[in-house]
C-alpha positions in Angstrom: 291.4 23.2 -19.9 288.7 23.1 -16.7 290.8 21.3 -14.6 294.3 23.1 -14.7 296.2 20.5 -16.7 297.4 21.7 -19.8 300.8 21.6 -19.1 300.2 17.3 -19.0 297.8 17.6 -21.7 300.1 15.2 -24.5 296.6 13.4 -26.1 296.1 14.0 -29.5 293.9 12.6 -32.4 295.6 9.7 -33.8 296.1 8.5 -29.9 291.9 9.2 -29.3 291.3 7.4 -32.8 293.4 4.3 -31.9 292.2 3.8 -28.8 288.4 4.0 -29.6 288.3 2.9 -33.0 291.7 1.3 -33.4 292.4 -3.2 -33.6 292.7 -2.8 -30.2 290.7 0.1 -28.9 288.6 -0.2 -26.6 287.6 3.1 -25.0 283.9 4.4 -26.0 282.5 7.6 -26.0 279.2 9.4 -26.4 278.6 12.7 -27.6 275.7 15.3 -27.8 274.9 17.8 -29.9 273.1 20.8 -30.4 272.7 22.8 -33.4 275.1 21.0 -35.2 277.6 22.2 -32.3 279.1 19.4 -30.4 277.9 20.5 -26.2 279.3 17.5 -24.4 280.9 14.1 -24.0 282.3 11.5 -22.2 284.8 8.4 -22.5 284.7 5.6 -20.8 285.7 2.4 -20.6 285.2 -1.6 -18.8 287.1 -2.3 -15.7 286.1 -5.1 -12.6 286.0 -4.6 -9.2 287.8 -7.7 -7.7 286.4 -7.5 -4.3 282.8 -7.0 -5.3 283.2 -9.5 -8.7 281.6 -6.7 -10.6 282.2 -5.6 -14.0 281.7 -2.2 -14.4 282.9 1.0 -16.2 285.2 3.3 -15.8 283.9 7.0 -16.7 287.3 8.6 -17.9 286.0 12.4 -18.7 282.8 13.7 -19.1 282.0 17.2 -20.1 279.5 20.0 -20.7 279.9 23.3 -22.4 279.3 26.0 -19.5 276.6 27.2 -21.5 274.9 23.8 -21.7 275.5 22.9 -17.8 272.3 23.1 -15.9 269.8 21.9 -18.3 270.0 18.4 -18.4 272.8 17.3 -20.6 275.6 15.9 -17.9 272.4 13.6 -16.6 271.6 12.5 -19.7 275.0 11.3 -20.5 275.4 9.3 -17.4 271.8 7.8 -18.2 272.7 6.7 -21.5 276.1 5.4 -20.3 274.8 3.5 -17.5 271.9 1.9 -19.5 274.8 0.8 -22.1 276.9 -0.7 -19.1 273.5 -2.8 -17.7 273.2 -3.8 -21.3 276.2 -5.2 -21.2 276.1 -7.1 -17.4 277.8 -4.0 -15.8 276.8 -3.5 -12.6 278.5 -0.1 -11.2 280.4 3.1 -12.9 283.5 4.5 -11.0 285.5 7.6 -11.7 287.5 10.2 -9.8 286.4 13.9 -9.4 289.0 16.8 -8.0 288.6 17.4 -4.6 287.8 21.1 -5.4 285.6 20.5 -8.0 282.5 20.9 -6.0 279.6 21.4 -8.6 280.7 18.2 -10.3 280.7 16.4 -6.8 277.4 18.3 -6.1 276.2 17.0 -9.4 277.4 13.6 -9.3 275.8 13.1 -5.3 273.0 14.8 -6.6 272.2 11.3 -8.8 273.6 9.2 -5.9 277.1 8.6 -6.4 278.7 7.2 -2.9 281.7 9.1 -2.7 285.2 7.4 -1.0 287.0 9.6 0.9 289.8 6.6 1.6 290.5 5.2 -1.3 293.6 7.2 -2.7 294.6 7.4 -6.7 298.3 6.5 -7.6 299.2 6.3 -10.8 302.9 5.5 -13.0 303.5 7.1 -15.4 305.9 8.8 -17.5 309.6 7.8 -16.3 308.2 6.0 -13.5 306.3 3.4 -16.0 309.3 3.0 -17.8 311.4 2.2 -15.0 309.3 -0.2 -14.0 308.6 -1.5 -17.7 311.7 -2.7 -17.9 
């Protein structure tokens, strides 16, 4: 996997089907293809920003075969996505990038992203859900 995380990778495709196509899914996704091959994708789905009142979305993953990178496809992705969100009364798209992921932050500021050095990304999960689950 590109970003070094197989080791966490648990998703599979009954968990990918319920949540986008499931009662109560409600990630989306787009895909392109080429040749009858698929090249790229992305999954996203709505969040707010309290502070701002906006409704937004939340790009999850997007990704481009290496051999696809470069000509176009990432862009057109986020072009489709963000004319879905305006659509529907979004008004920003948010998402997190690995620090040393530099051509995706040199793609993304490219298309002017603002990028947030101080925000930091916390997260619980696994044991430390469940503990405080219960």
């Amino acid at each position: 996997m590109y970003e070094g995380l197989v080791g966490v990778f648990t998703a599979d495709r009954d968990r990918l089907e319920a949540a986008m196509f499931g009662s109560e899914g409600f990630v989306k996704g787009v895909v392109v293809e080429a040749e009858d091959k698929l090249v790229g994708y992305a999954l996203f789905y709505p969040n707010f920003a309290s502070f701002r009142g906006q409704r937004g979305i939340y790009l999850e993953d997007v990704y481009v075969a290496p051999e696809h990178q470069g000509k176009g496809v990432g862009e057109a992705i986020l072009r489709k996505i963000a004319r879905m969100a305006k659509a529907n009364r979004c008004e920003r798209m948010d998402f997190q990038v690995l620090e040393w992921n530099k051509p995706a932050i040199g793609f993304y500021e490219k298309l002017g992203a603002l990028r947030d050095d101080s925000e930091r990304h916390f997260k619980f999960t696994d044991a430390a859900f469940e503990k405080l689950a219960s």
